[in-house]
N, C-alpha and C positions, 0 to 999 in steps of 0.2 A: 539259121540258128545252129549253134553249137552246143554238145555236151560232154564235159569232161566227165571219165567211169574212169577211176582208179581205186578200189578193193580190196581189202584183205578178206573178209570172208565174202564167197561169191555166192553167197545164197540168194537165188531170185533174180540174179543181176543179168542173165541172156534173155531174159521173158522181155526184161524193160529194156533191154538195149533193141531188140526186137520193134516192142511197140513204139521207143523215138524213133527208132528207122524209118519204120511205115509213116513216120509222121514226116517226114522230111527233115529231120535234124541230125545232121553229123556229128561222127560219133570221134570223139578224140581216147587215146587209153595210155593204159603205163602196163611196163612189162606182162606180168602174168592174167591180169585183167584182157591185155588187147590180145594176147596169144590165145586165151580161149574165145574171146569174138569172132577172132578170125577164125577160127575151128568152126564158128559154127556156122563160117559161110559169110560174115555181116563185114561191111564195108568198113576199116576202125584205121585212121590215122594214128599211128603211136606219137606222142610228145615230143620224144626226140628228134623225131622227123619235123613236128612243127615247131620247135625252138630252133632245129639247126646246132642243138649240142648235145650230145649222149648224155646218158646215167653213166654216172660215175660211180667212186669210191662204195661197190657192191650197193648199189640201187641209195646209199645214204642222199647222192644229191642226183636228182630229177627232175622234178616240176618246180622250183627254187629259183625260177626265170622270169624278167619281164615279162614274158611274149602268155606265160601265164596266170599273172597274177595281176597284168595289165590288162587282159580280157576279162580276170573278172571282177577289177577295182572299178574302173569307168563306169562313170553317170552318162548313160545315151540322153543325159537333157541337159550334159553341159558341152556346147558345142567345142570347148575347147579341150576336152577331155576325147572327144571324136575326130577329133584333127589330130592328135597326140599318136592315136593308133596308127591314122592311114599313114601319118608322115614315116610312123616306126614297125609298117606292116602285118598288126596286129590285128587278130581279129577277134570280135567279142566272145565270152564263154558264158549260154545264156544258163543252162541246167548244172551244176558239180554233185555226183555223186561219188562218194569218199567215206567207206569205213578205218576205221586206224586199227593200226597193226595193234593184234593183241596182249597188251601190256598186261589186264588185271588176270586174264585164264592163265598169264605164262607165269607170273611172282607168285599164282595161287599154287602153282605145282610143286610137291615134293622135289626137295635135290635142284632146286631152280637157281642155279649160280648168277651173279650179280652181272658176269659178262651176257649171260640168257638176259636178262631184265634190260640192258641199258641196248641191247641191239632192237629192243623191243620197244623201243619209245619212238613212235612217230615222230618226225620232224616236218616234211611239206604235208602231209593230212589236215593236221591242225592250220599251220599257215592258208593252206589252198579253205581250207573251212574257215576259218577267222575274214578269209578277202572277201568269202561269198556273201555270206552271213551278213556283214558289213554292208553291203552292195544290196540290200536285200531287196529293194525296190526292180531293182533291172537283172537280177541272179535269182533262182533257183535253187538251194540247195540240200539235199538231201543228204543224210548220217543214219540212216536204219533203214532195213529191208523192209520193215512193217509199214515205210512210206510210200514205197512204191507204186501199187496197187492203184491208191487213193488219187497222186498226181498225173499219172497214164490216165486216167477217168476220165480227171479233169479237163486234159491237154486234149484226151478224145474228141470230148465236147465242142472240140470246134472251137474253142478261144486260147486265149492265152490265161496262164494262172494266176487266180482273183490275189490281188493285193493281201487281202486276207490269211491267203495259203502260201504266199513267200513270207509273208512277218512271222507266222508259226512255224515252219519253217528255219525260221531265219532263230529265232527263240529257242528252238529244238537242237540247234547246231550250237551254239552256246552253251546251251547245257550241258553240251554230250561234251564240248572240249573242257569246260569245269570240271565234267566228272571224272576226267582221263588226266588232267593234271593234278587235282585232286589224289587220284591214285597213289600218280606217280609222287607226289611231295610224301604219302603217306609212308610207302614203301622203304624210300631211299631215305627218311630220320628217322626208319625204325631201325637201320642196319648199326651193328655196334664194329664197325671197318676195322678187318686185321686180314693185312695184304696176304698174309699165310693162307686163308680161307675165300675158296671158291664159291662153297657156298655160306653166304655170309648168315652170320646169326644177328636175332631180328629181336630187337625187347617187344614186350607186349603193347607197350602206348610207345607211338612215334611222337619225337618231338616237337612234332605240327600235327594238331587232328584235322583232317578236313573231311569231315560227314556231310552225304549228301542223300536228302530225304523229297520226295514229290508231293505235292500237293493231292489230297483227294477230296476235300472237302472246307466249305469256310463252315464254320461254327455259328448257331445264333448267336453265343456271346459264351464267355471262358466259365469258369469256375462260378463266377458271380456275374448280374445280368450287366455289371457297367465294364466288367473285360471283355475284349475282343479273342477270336483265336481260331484256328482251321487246323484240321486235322491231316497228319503226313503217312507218309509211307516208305518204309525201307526203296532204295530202287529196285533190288532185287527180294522181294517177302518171299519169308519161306513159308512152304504149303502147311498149311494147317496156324498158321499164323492169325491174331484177331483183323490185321488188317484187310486178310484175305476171303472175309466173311463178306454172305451173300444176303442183303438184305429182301427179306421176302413181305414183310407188311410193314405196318405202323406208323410212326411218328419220326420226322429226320432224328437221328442222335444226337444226343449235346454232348459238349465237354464231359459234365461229371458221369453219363451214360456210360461214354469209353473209357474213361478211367478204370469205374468199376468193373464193366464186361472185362477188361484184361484180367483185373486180379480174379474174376470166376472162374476164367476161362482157363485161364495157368493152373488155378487153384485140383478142378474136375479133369482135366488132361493125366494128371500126373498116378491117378486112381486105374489100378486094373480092371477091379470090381465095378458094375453098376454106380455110378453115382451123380448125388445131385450138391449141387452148392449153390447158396445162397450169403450175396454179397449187399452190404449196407457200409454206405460211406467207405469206401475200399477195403473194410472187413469181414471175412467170411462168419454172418452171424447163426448159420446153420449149416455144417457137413454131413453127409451122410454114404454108405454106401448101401446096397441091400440085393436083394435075388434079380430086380429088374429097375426100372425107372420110377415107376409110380410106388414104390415100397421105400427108396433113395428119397425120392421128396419128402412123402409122408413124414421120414426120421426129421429130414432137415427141416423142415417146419415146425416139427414139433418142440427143434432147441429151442426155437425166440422169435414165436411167432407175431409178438407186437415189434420187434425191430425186419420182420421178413417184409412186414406192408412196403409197399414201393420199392421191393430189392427186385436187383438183378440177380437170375437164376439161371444155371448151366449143368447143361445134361452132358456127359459123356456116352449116354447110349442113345438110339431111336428113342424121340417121344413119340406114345400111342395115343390113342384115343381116353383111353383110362387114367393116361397121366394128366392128357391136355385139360379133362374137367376137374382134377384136382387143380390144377394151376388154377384153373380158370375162373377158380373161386374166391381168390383175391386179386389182389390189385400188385397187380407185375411191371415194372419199367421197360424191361428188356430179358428176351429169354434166347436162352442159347442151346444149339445141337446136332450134332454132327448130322442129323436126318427129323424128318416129322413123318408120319402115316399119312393119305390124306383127312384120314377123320380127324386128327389130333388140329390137319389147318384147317378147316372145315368148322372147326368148334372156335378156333382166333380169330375169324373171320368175324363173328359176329363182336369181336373187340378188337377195332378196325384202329385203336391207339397203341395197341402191344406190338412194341418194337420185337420181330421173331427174326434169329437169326441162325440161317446154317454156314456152318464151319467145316471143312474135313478136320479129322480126328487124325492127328499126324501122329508116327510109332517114335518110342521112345523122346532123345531131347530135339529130335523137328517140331521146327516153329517155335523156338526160345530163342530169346537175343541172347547173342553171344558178350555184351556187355551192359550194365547200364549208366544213363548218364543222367546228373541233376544239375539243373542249373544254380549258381548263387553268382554271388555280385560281381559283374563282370566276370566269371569265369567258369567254368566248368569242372564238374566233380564226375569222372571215368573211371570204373571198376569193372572187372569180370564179373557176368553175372551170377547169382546163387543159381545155382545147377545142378547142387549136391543132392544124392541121395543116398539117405543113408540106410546102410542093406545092415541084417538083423548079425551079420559076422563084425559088422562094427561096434557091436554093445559090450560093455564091459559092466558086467553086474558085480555094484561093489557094496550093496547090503547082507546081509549074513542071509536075511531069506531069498531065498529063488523066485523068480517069478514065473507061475503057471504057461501052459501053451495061452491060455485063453487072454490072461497079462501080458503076456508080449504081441499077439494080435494087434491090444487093447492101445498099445504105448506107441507102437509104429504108427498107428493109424492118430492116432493124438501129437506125435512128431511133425505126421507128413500137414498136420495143420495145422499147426504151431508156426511155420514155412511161413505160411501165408496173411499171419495176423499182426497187424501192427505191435513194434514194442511198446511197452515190455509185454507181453504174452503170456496167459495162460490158461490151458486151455483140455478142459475136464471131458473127457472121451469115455463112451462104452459100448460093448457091441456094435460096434461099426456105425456109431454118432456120438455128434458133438452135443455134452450135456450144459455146458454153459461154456462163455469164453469171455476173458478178459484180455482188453485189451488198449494198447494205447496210452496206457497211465505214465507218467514221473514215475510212480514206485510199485515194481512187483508186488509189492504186499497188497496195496488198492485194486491191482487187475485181478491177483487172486479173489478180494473180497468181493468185487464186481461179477465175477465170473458166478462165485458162490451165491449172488444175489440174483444173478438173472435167473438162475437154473430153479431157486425157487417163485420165483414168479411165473415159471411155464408149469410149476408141480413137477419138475422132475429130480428124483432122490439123486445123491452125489454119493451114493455107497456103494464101496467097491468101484470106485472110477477111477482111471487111468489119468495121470495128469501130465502134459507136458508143459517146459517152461524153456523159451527159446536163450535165456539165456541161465548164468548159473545163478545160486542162491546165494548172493554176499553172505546171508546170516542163515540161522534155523529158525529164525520166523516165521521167515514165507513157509517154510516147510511143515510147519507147525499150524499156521493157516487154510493147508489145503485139506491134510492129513484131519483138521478139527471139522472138514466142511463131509469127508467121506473116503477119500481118495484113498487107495490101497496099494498103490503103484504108482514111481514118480521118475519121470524120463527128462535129464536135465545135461547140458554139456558139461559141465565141473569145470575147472580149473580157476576155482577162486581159491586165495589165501588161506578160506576158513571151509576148504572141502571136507577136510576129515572131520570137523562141527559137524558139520551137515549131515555127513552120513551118521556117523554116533546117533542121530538124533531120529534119522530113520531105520536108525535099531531099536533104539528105544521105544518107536514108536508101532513097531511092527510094521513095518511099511519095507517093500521092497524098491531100492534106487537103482537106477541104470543110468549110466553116462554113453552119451552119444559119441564125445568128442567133438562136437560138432557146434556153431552157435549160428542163430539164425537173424539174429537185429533185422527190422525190417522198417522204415523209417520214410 
């Protein structure tokens, strides 16, 4: 048996040439791969020696030879593919292990010129993977270090490896060369080419997207019980991310579970203070923050506690034991947070359906996508995503009255959840809770009214609230509507037609206005 090791990153890779040794399997290599075998003492035919023709043009052409791609194309069960070899002194290559030069860490680099980028595109990698791959029945092939371990095991064992473990394999190798030409399509149509520029400038959307997501799970069924649908994963998730959450009891997740946990989870991340959220139908129908976790709920429960039954809730701090039995007193979907006590699981335990979920609590914008994307007909909707935060040196107060320390608390924290509420929004904030929230409507003035309507159904007063409205006021109705429900302070982006109406109107009305600049549509 033979096995070709040709490398770009050599992590792991003497253990395993080590273990084919002792197994009786010759070891074939390429340049800096076979220079450290030989270092380390191990017996390693270079390539060139067995093709009988150098690496040329600085290592570009190498294994790009019959004598290797004919050992690993052959079917050993078609005898006329075995005759082909002896005739042409070929001999089989039953294992290839082959990581590809690194394309995506070198275009990631600051100052990464176009000539960096295109010396970095494997050529025989991919090909010697695509032959194996192909081959999969009678080849071997391995593309990550994280494989090795597992296939020495196997091979230990005394057999040859199960059918099984070359087709996954074989599946594994495919994907990896997807993901690496993928890259590469992405990189080279996002370049705007001007021969002037070494390092070339890149637009934000390449004019091919080629996104590539893994499977983690199939779904009972999507949105509704007669859709189908499975749940993905960035290839590389960043820490603190919902897909990187560690399910510790309950019920598998559905479709609409993960939906909502993202928007909680986003929502409670972005809070310094203690807080809790609570999400229904991918709206946050309770925010709150307060001195600890169980004070954080208590507020958010208390916005809209008939829309909290069946929500998804998300802690940013340890749950304790004192929070766990306030939860534990309704009926919860799925709860989220970066730690649990053991009393607080201890107390879940005994409601062995409560999806619990730990998360690390990543700093700052770790674990946000960096874009979002929506499907429609045929085609794809690709944006940057909302990221923005807006600091209190952004406000421009343009009512005649001032707004107190305790007002601008009130308005920031009514902003930062405004972010997260479907349009149109709006959404009545005090003391570090959400007093009612509207949300979702055709018309600001409905969400307002809506907003004003849930808040008395929990009994709680809307005087002296903080109002945020994610987008601006076309008229002074809406403003008229909030200001008639309680609101004392109104934090809005501006830049409609009829701003200076608007304000006028919250002179008149004694109400102080703040402009964000900012709008948050969330759709």
């Amino acid at each position: 048996m033979h096995a070709l090791l040709s490398v770009s990153d050599k992590t792991g890779i003497v253990d395993l040439a080590k273990g084919l040794h002792a197994l009786g399997i010759k070891l074939l290599s390429t340049g800096g791969t076979a220079k450290l075998l030989a270092q380390e003492g191990l017996p390693v035919t270079e390539v060139a020696e067995m093709t009988g023709f150098p690496e040329m043009l600085d290592g570009r052409v190498k294994t790009l030879h019959p004598k290797v791609h004919g050992g690993l194309l052959a079917r050993r069960d078609l005898p006329e593919h075995m005759a082909a070899l002896q005739r042409h002194h070929i001999d089989t290559i039953d294992i290839l292990v082959v990581n590809l030069y690194p394309f995506e860490a070198t275009v990631a680099l600051p100052g990464c010129t176009l000539d960096d980028a295109i010396e970095n595109i494997d050529i025989g990698g991919p090909a010697m993977v695509r032959s194996a791959a192909k081959n999969w029945k009678d080849v071997a092939v391995l593309t990550d270090a994280s494989q090795y371990a597992g296939v020495l095991a196997e091979l230990q064992g005394g057999q040859a490896l199960s059918l099984k473990t070359r087709f996954a394999l074989s599946v594994a190798a495919f994907n990896r060369i997807s993901q690496y030409d993928g890259a590469i399509s992405n990189y080279l149509s996002s370049i705007e080419f001007d021969a002037a520029d070494s390092v070339p400038k890149r637009q934000a959307f390449p004019a091919q997207s080629n996104s590539q997501f893994v499977k983690l799970q199939d779904l009972r069924y999507g949105e509704n019980p007669h859709q189908s649908a499975a749940f993905y994963s960035d290839l590389q998730p960043a820490p603190g991310s919902l897909v990187t959450a560690r399910q510790l009891q309950g019920k598998e997740l559905s479709y609409n579970n993960i939906a909502d946990a993202d928007a909680a989870w986003e929502c409670v991340k972005s809070f310094e203070a203690p807080a809790c959220v609570i999400v229904k139908h991918a709206n946050p129908c309770g925010v709150a923050v307060g001195v600890d976790a169980h004070q954080a709920y208590a507020k958010a429960f208390q916005t809209d506690p008939t829309s909290a039954f069946g929500g998804i809730i998300a802690f940013n701090r340890t749950v304790d034991q004192a929070t766990a039995e306030a939860v534990s007193k309704q009926f919860v979907e799925v709860l989220m947070a970066p730690a649990y006590s053991p009393e607080a699981l201890a107390i879940f335990k005994a409601k062995a359906n409560v999806r619990v979920l730990q998360i690390a609590l990543p700093a700052g914008q770790a674990g946000r996508n960096s874009q979002d994307i929506k499907r429609v007909g045929s085609g794809l909707l690709i944006q940057s995503a909302d990221n923005h935060e807006l600091q209190r040196a952004d406000l421009k107060v343009v009512s005649t009255l001032q707004p107190s320390a305790q007002q601008l608390d009130d308005l920031m924290f009514a902003w930062k959840v405004a972010k997260y509420v479907k349009s149109n929004a709006i959404v009545f904030c005090k003391d570090g809770m959400t007093m009612g929230v509207g949300a979702g409507q055709m018309s600001r003035l409905d969400s307002a009214r809506i907003a004003s309507i849930k808040a008395g159904h929990a009994n709680l007063s809307l005087q002296g609230t903080a109002v945020a409205s994610d987008a601006f006021f076309p008229f002074r109705d809406g403003l008229d509507v909030v200001v008639d429900a309680g609101a004392s302070c109104v934090i809005q982006p501006g830049g409609s037609m009829r701003d200076q109406e608007v304000i006028d109107a919250a002179n008149e009305r004694g109400v102080v206005m703040v402009l964000s600049g900012v709008r948050h549509f969330r759709h």
